[in-house]
N, C-alpha and C positions, 0 to 999 in steps of 0.2 A: 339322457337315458343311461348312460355309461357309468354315469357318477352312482344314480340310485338304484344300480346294480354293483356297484363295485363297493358301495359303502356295505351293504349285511355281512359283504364275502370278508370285508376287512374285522367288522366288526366279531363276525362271527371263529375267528383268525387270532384274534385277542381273547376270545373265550377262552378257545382252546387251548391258548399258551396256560389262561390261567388255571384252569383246570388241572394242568399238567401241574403247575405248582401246590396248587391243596393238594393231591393226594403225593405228588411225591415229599411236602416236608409235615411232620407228624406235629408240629406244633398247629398251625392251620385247623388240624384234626381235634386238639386237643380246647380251641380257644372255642371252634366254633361249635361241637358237640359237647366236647365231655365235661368243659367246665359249665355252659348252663346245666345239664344235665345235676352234675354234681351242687351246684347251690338252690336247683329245686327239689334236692331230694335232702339237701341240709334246713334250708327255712320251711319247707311244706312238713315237716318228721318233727321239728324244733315245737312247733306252735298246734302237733296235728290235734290237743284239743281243746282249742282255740283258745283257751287262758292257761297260765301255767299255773300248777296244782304242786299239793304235799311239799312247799318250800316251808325250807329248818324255820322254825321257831322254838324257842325257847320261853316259860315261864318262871318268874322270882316266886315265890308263893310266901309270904311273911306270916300268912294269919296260919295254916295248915288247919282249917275249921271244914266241916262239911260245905259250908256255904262256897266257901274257895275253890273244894276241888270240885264242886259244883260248876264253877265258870269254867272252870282249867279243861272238864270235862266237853263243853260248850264249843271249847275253841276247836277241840280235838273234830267235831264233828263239819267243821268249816271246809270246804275240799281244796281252797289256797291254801290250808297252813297242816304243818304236817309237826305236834309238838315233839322236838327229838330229845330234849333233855328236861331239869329243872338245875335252877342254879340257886347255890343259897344265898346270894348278893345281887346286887346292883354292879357292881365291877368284876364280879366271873362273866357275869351275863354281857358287861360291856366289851372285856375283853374277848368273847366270844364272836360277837357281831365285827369288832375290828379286823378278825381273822380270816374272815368271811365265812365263819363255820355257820353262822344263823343269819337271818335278814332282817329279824328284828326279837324283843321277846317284851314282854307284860311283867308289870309289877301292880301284885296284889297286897295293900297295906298291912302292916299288925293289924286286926282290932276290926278287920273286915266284916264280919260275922255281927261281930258286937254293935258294931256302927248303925248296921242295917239294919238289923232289930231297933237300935235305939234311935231310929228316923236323923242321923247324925252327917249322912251324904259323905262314904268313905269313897276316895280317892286313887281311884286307877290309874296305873302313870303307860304308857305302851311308845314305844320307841322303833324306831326300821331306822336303817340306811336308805340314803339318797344316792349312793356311789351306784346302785343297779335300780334307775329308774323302775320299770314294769314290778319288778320284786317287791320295791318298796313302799309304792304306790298301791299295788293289790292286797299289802301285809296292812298298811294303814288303814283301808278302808275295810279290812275283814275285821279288824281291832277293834273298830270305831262302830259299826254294824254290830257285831257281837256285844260289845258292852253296852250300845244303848237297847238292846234287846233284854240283857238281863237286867236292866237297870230295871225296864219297865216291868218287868217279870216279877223285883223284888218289891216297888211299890203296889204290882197288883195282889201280891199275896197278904203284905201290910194292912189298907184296905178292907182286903175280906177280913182278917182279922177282928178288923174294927165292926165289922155287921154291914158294911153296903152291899150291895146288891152288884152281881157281875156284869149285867148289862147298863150300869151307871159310871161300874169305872174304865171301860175303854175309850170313853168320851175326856176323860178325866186324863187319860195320861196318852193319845194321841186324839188330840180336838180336830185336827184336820189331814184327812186321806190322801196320799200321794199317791194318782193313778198315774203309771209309765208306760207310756208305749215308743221304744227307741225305734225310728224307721230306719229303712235301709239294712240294719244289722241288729235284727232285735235281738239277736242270740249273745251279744257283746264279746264276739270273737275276735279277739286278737289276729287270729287267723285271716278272715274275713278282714279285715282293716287294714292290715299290714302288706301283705302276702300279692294282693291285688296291685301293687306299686311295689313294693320291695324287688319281687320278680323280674320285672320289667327293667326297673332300674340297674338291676346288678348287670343284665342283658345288654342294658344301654352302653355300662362301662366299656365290657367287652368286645361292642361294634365298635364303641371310639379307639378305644386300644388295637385292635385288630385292623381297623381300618387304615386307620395311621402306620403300623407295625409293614403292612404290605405294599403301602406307595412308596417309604422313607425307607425300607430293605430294599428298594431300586437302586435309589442314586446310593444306598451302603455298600450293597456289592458291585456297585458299578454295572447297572443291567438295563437303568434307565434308557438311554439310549439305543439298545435292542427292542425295549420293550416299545417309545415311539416308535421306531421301522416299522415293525410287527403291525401295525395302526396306522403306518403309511403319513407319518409323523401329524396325526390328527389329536390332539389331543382329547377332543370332548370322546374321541371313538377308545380312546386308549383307557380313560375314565368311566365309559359307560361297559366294557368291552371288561376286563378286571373287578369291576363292582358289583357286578348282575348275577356272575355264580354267587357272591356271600351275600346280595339281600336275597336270593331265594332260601340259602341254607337258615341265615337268621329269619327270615320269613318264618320257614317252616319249626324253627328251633321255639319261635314264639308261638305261633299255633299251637306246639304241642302244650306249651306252659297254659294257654287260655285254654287246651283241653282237660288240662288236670283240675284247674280251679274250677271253670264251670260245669264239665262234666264232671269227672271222676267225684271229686269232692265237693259237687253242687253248690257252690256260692253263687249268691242272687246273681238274677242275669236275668233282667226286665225286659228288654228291646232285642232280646235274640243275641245270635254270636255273630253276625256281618259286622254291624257297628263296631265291635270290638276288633273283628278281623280288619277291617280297613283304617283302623286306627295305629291297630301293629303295624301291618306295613308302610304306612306314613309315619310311624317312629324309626323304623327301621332306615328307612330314606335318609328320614330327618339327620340323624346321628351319624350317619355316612354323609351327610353335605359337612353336617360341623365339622366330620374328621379332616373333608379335602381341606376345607378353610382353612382349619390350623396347620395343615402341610404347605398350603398354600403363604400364607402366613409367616410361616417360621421351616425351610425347606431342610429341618436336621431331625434325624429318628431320634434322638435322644430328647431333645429340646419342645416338639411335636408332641410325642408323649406325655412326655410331662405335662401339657398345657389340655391332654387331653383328659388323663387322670385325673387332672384339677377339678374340670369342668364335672366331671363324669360325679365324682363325690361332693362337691357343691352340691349338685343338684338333688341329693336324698336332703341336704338339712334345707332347702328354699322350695325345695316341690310345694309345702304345705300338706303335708304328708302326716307330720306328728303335731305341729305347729301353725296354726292358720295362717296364711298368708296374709289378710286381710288387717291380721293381730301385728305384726311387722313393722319396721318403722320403713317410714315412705319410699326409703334410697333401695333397702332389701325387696318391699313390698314390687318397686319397678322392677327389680332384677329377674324376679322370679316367672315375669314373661318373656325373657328369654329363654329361657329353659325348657326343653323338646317333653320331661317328664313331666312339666308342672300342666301341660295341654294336655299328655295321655289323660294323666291323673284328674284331670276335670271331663275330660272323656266318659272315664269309666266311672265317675261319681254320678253323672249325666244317665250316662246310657246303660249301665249294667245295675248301678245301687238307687236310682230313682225313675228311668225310665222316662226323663220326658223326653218329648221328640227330636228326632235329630235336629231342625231346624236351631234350636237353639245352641249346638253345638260345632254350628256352621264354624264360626270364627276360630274354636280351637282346630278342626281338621285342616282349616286353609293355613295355620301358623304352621302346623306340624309339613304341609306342601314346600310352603315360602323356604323354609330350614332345607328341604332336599335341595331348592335353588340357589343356595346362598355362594357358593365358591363357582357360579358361573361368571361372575365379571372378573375373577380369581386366577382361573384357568392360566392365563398367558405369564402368569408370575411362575407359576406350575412349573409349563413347560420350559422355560428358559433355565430353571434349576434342571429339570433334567436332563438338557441339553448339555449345562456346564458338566453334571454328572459328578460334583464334588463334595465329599462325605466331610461333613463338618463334627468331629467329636462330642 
């Protein structure tokens, strides 16, 4: 009876040491508020609408005929490209792109005009960089869309020319209709795609950094050994007792992030906000077991960190986040179920962007469980380092 009274008072004893630490040192303040804070108000402002718009391009215009600045006028009205100059070359315009002054630009032949009248299939050349993926990718497909629109444009006017009839020739130059219905994100926001993992992830860093930063500044200042006393040298209470103020801060620090995406900024959210709330705080868990591990593991703040910051940016290029997992080769494709984001992110693909029932996402909430339990058979490697209490450089 004495034990499981004497265990809260202990427990409760280690709060309050820790407590006293957050608010007396401003980093604390700074890791667990201001920097989420500050990277949702950098990617949420970055993408706020939802594809990025009015990027430089540049057009060559060789023929300068109406028909030319006909297209050049075309491209003007695309809301990706925003045309900032004309170049009288192929190398002003390339050197232009090398500088990053443009993301890509259009080369309209001599003889364009004349081509087209004379059913001759003149030759559009259109060029982006691949050094700013999203840029170049959105430049190419705006390029590629636009000119096969006016291609059809110039054949339908040809055509009438000749005497057919208008409702003969759209069979004629698109024979079969592409009906699209994207699910999940019909609206092909960037936003909406990205933002929903991006957030989380940057978060994740943070816990692992931070988490790490506050066990390995024990045995740094030399305070481990007060802080077992304090715990009545229990470890798991010393562990639980220091940990519990920052999963409610990061708790709440994630909350607010899934209240900006699902409420303020309404991205889909099928299955309600629970699922998603108990998924944060099973990330939140998750990412503070990994951190004990790797202190556990490696008992040096320098050396710790490190191993935490690894892990923490791995885990944006293996989530499957940009890149299917599925697409991966077999050694990466395993990898990627270790990883605490790559379970949010089938999570919230699950329960926020398709909505099927939670049952099927039984097995990623119990990975994201198993990960808070991982540094329990760990623990006694733990405390023996902070017993020794020796700062390793």
């Amino acid at each position: 009876m004495g034990t499981f009274t004497t265990g809260p008072k202990i427990l409760w004893q280690v709060i309050v040491r820790e407590l006293h630490q957050l608010v007396s040192r401003p980093i604390y303040l700074f890791s667990i508020v201001i920097a989420p804070l500050i990277s949702y108000a950098f990617f949420l402002s970055l993408m706020a609408n939802g594809l990025p718009e009015e990027l430089p391009t540049a057009v060559v215009d060789l023929d300068h005929s109406a028909t030319s600045r006909n297209l050049t006028r075309q491209f003007t009205t695309v809301s990706s490209l925003a045309i900032t100059t004309e170049y009288a070359s192929f190398y002003e315009a390339r050197k232009a792109m090398q500088k990053g002054e443009i993301f890509g630009f259009i080369i309209i032949p001599p003889s364009f005009e004349a081509d087209i009248m004379a059913n001759r299939q003149p030759e559009v050349s259109y060029y982006t960089t691949d050094a700013f993926l999203i840029p170049g990718a959105l430049e190419f497909r705006s390029f590629k869309t636009t000119t096969t629109l006016a291609a059809a444009a110039a054949v339908q006017q040809t055509l009438l020319a000749r005497g057919e009839y208008e409702r003969d020739i759209l069979p004629q130059i698109q024979p079969i209709t592409v009906d699209m219905h994207p699910l999940g994100n019909p609206w092909i926001s960037y936003s909406i795609y990205l933002n929903n993992t991006f957030l989380p992830g940057v978060l994740g860093v943070i816990i692992l950094l931070t988490t790490i930063f506050s066990i390995g500044s024990e045995i740094k200042r030399a305070t481990s050994r007060e802080w077992l006393k304090t715990a009545d040298d229990n470890i798991l209470l010393a562990i639980l007792g220091k940990l519990l103020p920052q999963t409610l801060l990061f708790f709440l620090m994630g909350a607010l992030c899934q209240l900006l995406l699902y409420g303020y900024f309404g991205f889909p959210l099928q299955n309600g906000i629970g699922p998603m709330l108990a998924a944060m705080l099973l990330f939140v868990m998750a990412l503070q077991g990994v951190s004990i591990f790797f202190i556990c593991m490696a008992p040096s703040l320098r050396i710790a960190l490190s191993m935490g910051g690894l892990f923490g940016v791995v885990s944006f290029s293996l989530a499957g986040i940009s890149f299917p997992a599925e697409a991966m080769y077999p050694t990466f494709h395993l990898l990627t179920d270790i990883l605490p984001l790559r379970h949010y992110f089938i999570i919230y693909a699950d329960q926020a962007l398709n909505g099927v029932p939670l049952y099927y996402s039984r097995i990623h909430y119990m990975a994201l469980f198993i990960y808070a339990l991982l540094p329990l058979p760990f623990l006694p490697l733990l405390k023996r380092a902070l017993h020794r209490q020796v700062y390793v450089a």
